[in-house]
C-alpha positions in Angstrom: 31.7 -40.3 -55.0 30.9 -39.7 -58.3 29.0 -42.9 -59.1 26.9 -42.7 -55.8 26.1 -39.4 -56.5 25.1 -40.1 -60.4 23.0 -42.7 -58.9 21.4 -40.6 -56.6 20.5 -38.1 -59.6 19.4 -41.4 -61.8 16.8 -42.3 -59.0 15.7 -38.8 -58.6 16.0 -38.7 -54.6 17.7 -35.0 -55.2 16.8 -33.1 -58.3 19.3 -30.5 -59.0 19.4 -28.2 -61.9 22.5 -27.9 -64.5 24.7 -30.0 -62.1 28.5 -30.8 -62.9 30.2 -33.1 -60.6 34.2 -32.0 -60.9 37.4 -34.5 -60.3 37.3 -33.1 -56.9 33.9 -34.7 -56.2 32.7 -31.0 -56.1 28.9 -30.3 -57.3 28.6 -27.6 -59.2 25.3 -26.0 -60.3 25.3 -23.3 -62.8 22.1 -20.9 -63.3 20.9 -18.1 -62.7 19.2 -18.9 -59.2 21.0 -22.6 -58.2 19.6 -24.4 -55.7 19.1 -27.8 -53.9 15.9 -29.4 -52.4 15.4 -31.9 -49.9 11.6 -33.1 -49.9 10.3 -35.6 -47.4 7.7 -37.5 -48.6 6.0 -39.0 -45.8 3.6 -37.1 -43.5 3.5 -34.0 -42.7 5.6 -33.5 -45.6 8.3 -30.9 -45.3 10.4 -29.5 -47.6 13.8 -27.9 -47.3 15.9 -25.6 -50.3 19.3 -24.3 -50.1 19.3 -21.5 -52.5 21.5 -18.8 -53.9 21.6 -15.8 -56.2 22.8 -12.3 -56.8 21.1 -10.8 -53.5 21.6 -13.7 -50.9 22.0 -17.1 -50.1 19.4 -19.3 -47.9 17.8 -22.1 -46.2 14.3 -22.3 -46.7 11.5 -24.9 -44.8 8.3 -24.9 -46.8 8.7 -21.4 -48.2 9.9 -19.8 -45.3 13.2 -18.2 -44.8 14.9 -20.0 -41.9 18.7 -18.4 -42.6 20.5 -16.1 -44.9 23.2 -14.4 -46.3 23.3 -11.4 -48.1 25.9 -11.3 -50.6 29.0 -9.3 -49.7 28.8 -10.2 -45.8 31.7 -9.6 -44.3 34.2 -12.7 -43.4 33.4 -15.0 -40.6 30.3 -13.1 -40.2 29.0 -16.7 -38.7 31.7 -19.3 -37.4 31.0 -22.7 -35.7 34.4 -23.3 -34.2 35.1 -27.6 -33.8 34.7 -27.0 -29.9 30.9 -25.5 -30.2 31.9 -21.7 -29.8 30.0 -19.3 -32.1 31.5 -16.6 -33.6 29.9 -13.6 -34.8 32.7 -11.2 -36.7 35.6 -13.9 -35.7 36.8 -17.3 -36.7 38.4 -17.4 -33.1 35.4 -17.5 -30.6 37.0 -17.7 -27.3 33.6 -18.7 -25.8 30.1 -20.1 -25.9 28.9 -16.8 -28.0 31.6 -14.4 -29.1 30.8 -10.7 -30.7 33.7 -8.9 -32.7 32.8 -5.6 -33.9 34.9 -2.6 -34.2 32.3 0.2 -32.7 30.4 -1.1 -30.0 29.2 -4.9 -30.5 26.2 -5.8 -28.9 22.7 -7.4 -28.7 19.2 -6.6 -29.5 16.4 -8.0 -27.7 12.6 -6.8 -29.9 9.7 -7.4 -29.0 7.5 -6.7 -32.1 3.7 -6.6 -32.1 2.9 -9.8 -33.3 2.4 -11.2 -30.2 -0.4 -8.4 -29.5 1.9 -6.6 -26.6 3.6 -3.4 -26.7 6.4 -3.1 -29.3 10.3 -2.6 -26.7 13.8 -2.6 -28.2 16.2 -3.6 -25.7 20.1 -3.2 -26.3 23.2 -4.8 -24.8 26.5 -3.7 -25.7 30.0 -2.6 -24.8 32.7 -0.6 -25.9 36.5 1.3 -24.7 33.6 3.6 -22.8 31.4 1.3 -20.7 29.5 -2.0 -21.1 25.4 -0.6 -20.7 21.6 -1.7 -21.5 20.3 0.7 -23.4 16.2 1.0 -23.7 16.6 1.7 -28.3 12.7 2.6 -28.0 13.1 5.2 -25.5 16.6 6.3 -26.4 17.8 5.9 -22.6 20.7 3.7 -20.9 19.1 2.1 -17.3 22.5 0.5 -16.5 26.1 1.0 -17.3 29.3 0.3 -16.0 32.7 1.9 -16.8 35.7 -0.5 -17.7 38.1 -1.3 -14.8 34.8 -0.5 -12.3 36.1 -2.2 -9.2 35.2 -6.3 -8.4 31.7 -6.6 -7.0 30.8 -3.0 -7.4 27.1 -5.0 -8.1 26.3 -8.6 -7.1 23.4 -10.0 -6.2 23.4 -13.2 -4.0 21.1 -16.2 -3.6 18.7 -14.7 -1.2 18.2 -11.8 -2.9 20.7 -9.1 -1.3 22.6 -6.7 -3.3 26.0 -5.3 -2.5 27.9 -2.6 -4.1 31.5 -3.3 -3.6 30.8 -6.4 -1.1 30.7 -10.0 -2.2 29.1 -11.0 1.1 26.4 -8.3 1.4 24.9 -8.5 4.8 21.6 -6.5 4.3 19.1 -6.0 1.9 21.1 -3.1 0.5 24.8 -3.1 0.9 27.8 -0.3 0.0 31.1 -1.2 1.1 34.1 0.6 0.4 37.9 0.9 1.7 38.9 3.7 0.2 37.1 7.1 2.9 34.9 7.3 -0.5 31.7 5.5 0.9 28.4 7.9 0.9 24.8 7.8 0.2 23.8 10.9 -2.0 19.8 11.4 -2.7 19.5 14.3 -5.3 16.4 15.7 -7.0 17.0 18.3 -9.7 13.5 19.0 -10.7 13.1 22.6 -11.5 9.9 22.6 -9.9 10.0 23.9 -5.9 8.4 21.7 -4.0 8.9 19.5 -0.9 9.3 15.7 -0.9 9.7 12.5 1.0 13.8 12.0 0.3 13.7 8.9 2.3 12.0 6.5 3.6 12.0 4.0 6.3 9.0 1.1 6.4 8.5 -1.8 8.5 5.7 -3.9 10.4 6.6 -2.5 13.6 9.3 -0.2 15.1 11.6 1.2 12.2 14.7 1.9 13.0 18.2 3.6 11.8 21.1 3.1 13.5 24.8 5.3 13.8 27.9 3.1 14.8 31.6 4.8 15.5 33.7 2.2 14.3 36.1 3.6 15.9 34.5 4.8 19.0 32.7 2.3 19.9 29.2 4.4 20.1 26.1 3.3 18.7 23.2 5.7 18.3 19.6 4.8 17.4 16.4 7.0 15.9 13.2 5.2 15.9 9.5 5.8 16.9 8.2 3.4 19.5 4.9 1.3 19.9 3.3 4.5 21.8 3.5 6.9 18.6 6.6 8.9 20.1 10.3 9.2 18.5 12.5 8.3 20.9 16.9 9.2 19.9 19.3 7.2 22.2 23.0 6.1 22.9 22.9 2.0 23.0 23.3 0.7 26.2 22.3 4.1 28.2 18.9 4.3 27.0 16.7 6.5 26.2 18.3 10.2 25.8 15.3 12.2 24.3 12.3 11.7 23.3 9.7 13.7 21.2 6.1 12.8 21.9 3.4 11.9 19.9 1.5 14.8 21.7 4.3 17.7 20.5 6.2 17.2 24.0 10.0 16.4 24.6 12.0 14.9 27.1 15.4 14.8 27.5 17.7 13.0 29.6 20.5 15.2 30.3 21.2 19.0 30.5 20.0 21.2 27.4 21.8 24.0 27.0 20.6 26.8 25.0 21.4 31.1 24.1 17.9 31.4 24.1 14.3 30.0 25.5 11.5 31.2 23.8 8.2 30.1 25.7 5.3 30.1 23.1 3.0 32.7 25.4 1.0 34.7 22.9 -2.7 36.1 23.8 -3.9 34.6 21.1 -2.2 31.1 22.1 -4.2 31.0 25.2 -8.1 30.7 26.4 -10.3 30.5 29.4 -8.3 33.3 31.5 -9.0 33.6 34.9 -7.8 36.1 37.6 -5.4 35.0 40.6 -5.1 35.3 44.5 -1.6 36.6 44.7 -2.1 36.8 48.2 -2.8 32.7 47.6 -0.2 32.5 45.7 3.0 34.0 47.7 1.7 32.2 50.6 1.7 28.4 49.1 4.8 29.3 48.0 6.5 30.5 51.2 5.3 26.6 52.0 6.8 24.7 49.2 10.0 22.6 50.3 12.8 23.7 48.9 15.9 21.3 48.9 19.3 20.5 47.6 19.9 17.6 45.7 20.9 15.2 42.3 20.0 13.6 40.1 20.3 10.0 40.3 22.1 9.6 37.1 24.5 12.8 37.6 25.2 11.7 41.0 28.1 14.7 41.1 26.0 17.2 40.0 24.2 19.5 43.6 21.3 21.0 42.5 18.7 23.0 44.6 14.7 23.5 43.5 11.4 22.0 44.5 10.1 19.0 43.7 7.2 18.3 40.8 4.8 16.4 43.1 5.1 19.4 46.3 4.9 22.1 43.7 1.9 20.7 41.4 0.4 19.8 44.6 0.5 23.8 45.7 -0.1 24.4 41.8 -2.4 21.9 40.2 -2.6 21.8 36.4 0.2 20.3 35.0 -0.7 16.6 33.4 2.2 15.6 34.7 3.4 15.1 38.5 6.7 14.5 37.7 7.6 17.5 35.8 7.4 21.2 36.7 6.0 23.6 34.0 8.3 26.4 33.4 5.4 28.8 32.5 3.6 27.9 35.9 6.9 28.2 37.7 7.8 31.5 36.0 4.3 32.3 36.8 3.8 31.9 40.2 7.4 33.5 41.2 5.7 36.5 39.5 2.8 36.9 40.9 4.4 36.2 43.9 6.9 39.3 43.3 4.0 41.3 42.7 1.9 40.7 46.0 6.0 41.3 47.5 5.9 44.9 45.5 2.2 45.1 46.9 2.7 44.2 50.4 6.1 46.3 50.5 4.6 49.2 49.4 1.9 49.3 52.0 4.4 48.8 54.5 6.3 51.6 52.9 3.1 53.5 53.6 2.6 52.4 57.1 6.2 53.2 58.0 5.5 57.0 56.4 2.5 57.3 58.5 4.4 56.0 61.7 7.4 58.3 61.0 5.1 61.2 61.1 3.0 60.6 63.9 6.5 60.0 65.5 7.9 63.4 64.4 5.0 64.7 66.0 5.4 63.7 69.1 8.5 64.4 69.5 7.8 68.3 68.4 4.9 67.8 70.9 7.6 67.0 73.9 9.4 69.7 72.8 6.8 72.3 73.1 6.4 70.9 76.4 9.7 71.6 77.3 
C-alpha cells in the first residue's frame, strides 16, 4: 500500500500536504488546515477537497460546501448502516431514515426566498405527547395525533375517501366508532355575536340527509325537492310534511298542538269588504255535511264538509282540496251573528205577539 501510494504522490495525481504514510498504511496529514484534493482534468473540470480544521470538517465541489461537520458533533450524528439505513443520532437505524433525539426528533421542511416565493417553515416531529406538523413560521400545529390513538382513526383510500376510525370508509367523509362515543360537534367560539351557516349541504340537484334506527329499522329523510319546497318523510311511507316554497305546510297526519295562533292582525290584511250574512248562513245551511276517513287512517270516523262543496259555497281559497281555517272560522261566525240577529227579531216578534195576545184575552174578559 505504501509503494502504490508513494507512487501515486511521485506522479502527482493527488497532492497532499505534510503527508506520513504509517505501518498501518494509514495517511496522515499534519497542518494546520489538512486536506485532500481530487481535480479532474478533463472538461468541465470539477474539483473536489476533503478538508478539516479547528471549526469543521468538509467536502467541498468547486468551492462550495457540499457536507460538514462541526467539530464536537455528537456520536453517530450520521451513520450508513451495511443494509442502506441512515441514522441520524443512532448507529442502529432500524429503517430506511431513523431519527434519535432525546426531546422531540423531527424534520424541517424551508422554503427560503431564493426561489422568489414566500419564505414557510414546516415541522414534523414526535415525542411521549403526540406525533404533529407544526407550521414554525406561524407558530401553530395543523395536525397531531396522541400516542396509542386507535388504528385508522385517519386513512385515506385510493379514491379519495377519508375515514376516521374505518379502514373501508364508505363516503366521502366517514366516522366509525364501537364504543357509544361517535358524534359530530360544530363549535364556533368567536366572541363576536353573530349568526352563521354551521352546516352545509351542496349538490347538483336534490340534497339530501338521511336518519337510520339501526335498531329500529326507521329511515327518515330532509331534503328540498325539484319544486323549491322541503319535504321531511319516513322511507317507504312517503311524504309526511312538507313546507312550501310559498311559506305553506302540509302534513300527512294529525298535528296536535296547546295552542293555534292564526296570524289575523289589521294590519296583516287589505282590500276589506263587507258580507251578506244573510248569504252567508244560508249557503251554509246547504253545504253537505258528512261522516267519514281518511283513506290512510282508515279507523279513524271523522265528520266535516268537504274542500271542493265548501270552496264552492266560499270561493277564495287557491286551493280546492284544502279548507282555510280562517274562512271556516269565518263563515261559522258570521253565520252565528245573522243566528243572534234573526233570533233576536224573533224575540221581538214573539213580545209583540204575547202582548197583543194578553190583550185579547183582557178584552174577553171585559166581555164577560
Amino acid at each position: 500500500m505504501k509503494r502504490i501510494l508513494n507512487l501515486i504522490l511521485s506522479l502527482g495525481s493527488l497532492s497532499f500536504a505534510h503527508a506520513q504514510i504509517d505501518h498501518l498504511d494509514h495517511v496522515n496529514i499534519q497542518t494546520t488546515s489538512p486536506s485532500v484534493t481530487f481535480t479532474e482534468t478533463g472538461a468541465p473540470a470539477r474539483i473536489w477537497k476533503l478538508e478539516g480544521g479547528n471549526i469543521n470538517f468538509s467536502l467541498n465541489h468547486n468551492m462550495q460546501e457540499l457536507f460538514v461537520f462541526e467539530v464536537d458533533t455528537p456520536a453517530n450524528s450520521l451513520y450508513v448502516k451495511d443494509d442502506g439505513n441512515i441514522g441520524f443520532g443512532t448507529s442502529t437505524p432500524g429503517d430506511k431514515l431513523h431519527v434519535v433525539s432525546g426531546n422531540s426528533p423531527g424534520l424541517r421542511l424551508e422554503q427560503d426566498a431564493s426561489g422568489a416565493f414566500t419564505p414557510q417553515t414546516w415541522r414534523v416531529a414526535g415525542n411521549e405527547n403526540d406525533f404533529f406538523i407544526s407550521d414554525s413560521t406561524k407558530g401553530t400545529f395543523p395536525f397531531s395525533v396522541e400516542p396509542c390513538a386507535p388504528d385508522f382513526s385517519f386513512r385515506i383510500i385510493d379514491d379519495g375517501k377519508i375515514g376516521c376510525g374505518t379502514k373501508t370508509p364508505g363516503a366521502g367523509l366517514h366516522l366509525f366508532r364501537d364504543d357509544g362515543k361517535s358524534g359530530l360537534l360544530v363549535q364556533e367560539q368567536s366572541g363576536t355575536p353573530k349568526t352563521r351557516v354551521m352546516a352545509k349541504l351542496q349538490n347538483n340537484g336534490s340534497p339530501r340527509l338521511e336518519f337510520e334506527d339501526t335498531n329500529e329499522g326507521s329511515r327518515w329523510l330532509l331534503n328540498p325537492n325539484a319544486a323549491g319546497d322541503f319535504n321531511i318523510n319516513r322511507i317507504g311511507s312517503g311524504t309526511d310534511f312538507i313546507i312550501r316554497k310559498s311559506g305553506d305546510g302540509q302534513f300527512r297526519g294529525e298535528v296536535t298542538a296547546t295552542g293555534f295562533n292564526n296570524v289575523s292582525s289589521r294590519s296583516k290584511k287589505e282590500n276589506f269588504e263587507t258580507i251578506d250574512k244573510s248569504e252567508t248562513l244560508e249557503k251554509l245551511s246547504q253545504l253537505p255535511v258528512e261522516k267519514w276517513n281518511y283513506k290512510l287512517a282508515p279507523d279513524e270516523r271523522h265528520i266535516g264538509p268537504m274542500a271542493e262543496d265548501f270552496n264552492q259555497q266560499f270561493p277564495g281559497s287557491k286551493s280546492k282540496q284544502h279548507i282555510n281555517l280562517s274562512d271556516l272560522s269565518g263563515v261559522m261566525l258570521a253565520s252565528i251573528q245573522q243566528l243572534k240577529i234573526q233570533n233576536e227579531e224573533l224575540k221581538r216578534t214573539n213580545q209583540t205577539l204575547e202582548q197583543r195576545l194578553s190583550d185579547l184575552e183582557n178584552r174577553l174578559l171585559q166581555l164577560e
